[in-house]
N, C-alpha and C positions, 0 to 999 in steps of 0.2 A: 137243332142246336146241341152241339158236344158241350159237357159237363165235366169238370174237374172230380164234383165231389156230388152223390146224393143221399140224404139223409132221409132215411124211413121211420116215423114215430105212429103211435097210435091214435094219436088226441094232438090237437091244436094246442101247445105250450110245452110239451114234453120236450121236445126238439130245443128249444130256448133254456127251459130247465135244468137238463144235461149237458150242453154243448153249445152254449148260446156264443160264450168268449174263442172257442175257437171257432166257431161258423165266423166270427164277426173279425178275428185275427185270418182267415184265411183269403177273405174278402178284401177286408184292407192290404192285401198283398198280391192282389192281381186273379188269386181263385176262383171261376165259376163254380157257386155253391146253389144244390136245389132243394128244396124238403118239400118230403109228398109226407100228407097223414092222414093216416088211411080210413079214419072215420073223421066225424063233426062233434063228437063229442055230446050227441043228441042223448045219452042218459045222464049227465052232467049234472049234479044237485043244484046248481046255481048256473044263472044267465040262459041265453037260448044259442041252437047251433046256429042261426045267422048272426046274432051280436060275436060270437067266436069267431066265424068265418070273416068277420071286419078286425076283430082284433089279432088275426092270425096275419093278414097283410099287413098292419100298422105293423106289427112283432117284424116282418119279411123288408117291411123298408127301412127299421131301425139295423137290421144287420147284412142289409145293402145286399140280399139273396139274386139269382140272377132269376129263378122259377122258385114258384109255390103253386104247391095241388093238393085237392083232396081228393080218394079213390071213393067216397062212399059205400065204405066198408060199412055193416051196422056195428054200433058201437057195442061194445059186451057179447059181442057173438064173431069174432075174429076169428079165423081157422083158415088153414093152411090147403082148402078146397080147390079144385080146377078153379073154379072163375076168380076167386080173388089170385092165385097165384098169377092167371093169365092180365090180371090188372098189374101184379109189380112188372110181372116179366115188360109186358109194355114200355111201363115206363123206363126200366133199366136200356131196354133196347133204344129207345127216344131219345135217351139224352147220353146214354154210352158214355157214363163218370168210371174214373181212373179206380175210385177208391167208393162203397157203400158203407154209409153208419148204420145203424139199426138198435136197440135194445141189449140190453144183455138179459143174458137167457136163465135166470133166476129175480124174479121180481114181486116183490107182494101183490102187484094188479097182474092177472089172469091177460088182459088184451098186451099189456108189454110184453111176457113170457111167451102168447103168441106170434107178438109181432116178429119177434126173435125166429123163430121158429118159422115162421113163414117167410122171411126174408133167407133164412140159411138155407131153403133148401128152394126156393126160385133161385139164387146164385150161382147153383148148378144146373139148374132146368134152363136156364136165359140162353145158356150156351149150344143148347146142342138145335142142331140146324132143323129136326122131324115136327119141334113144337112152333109152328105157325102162329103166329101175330100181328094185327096190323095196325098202324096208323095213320088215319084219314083213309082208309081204305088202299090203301100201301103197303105193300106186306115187308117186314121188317126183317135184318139180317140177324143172323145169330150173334151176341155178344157175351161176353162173359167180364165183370172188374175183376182187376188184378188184385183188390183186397178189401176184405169184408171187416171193418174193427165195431166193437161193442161201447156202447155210452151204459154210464151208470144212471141210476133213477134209486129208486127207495135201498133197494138193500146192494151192499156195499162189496166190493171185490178186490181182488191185488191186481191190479191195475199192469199191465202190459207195457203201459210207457204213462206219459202223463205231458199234457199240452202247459205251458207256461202261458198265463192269459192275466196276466200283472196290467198291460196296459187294454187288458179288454173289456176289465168285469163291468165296466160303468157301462158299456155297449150293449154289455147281456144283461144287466139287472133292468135295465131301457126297455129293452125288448121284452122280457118277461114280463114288465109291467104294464104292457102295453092288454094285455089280459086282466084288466081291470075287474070285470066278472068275476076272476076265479080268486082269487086273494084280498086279503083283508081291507074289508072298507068297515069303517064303524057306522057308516049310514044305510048300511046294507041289510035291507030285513029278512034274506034267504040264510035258510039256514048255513052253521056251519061246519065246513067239510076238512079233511085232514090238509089242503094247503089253503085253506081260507084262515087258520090260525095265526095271530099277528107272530107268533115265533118262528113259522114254517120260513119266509126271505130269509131273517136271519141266520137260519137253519143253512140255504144253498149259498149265502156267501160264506159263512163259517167253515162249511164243506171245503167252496175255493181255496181258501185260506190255508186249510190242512191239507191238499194235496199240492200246493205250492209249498210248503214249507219241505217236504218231502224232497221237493228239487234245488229246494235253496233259493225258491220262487216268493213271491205273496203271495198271489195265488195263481191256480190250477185247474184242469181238469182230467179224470180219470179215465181211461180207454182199456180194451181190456182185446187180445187178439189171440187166434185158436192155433197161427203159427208161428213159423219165427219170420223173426223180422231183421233185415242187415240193415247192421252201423255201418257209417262211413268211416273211414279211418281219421278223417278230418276231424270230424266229430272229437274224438279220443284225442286227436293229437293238438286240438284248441287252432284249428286254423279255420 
């Protein structure tokens, strides 16, 4: 099954976190969108990686995804090694999307910064025809997507373009919440962690809000890309 779009996160809600409005904007417009993440979130302060792995499906029906995976990466120990690369390469050759999201490559969490990192440099390995892969015991053709763009997570960047997602946040804040485990419940007697704080939602729709306003939007989300990118002239000329 060919893919529009696949999004790489590290952790079960990152993917939702960052880019929840437009996964859910691109879906409602006919998109096949997939998210692979690459661990279960198994060091987690809160909840367990199977209540995750249910709340990661609930999150995958709220924004009508066509594929959801985990690679069973270990969590906190992400690295950019033969086997895990030969795990994205897989999947990139699988589902052969147009376009991969991934991390951006400065992040307070260690496994984002590698996810980044891991994901930049299978994007060139996917391609070349010598690295064999299979799936179902099918050996897979070489692929390579036409473009690799960056989601924002904890520390912030000048954004490359920015998604207008006005009529989507209520799809993403859905989805996100749908991670009951990891945010604020007051009946919760697991400790608390930096997005378990009742400020922290407030905190990613506030975010929306200031990178919509940036567009002359409500709200928004921030993308961030290593090359250039063409306008259409349409675009510029309001048609």
């Amino acid at each position: 099954m060919n893919l529009n779009v696949l999004v790489f996160a590290a952790h079960p809600d990152d993917a939702e976190l960052a880019m929840g409005g437009t996964i859910a904007k691109l879906t409602a417009n006919g998109s096949k969108v997939g998210i692979v993440d690459l661990t279960r979130g198994e060091l987690g302060t809160r909840g367990t990686p199977e209540l995750r792995q249910k709340e990661a499906f609930q999150a995958a029906l709220a924004l009508k995804t066509t594929a959801r995976e985990n690679l069973n990466v270990s969590d906190g120990f992400i690295d950019s090694s033969k086997e895990n690369l030969i795990k994205v390469i897989t999947e990139i050759r699988k589902y052969k999307p147009k376009t991969i999201f991934a991390p951006y490559f400065n992040d307070r969490h260690p496994d984002h910064v590698a996810t980044s990192k891991l994901l930049k440099r299978a994007m060139f390995l996917t391609g070349l025809e010598k690295i064999e892969t299979f799936d179902n015991e099918v050996k897979q053709d070489a692929y390579r997507p036409d473009k690799l763009f960056y989601f924002m997570q904890a520390y912030t960047f000048i954004p490359t373009f920015i998604v207008d997602i006005t009529d989507f946040l209520e799809t993403k804040m859905k989805a996100v919440k749908c991670y009951s485990s990891q945010f604020y419940n007051p009946k919760s007697t697991e400790p608390e962690t930096f997005i378990s704080r009742p400020i922290f939602l407030d905190y990613i729709e506030a975010r929306a809000k200031n990178y919509g306003f940036e567009i002359g939007k409500k709200f928004g989300e921030p993308f961030y890309c290593e090359e250039g990118i063409e306008l259409e002239l349409s675009a510029i000329q309001g048609k």
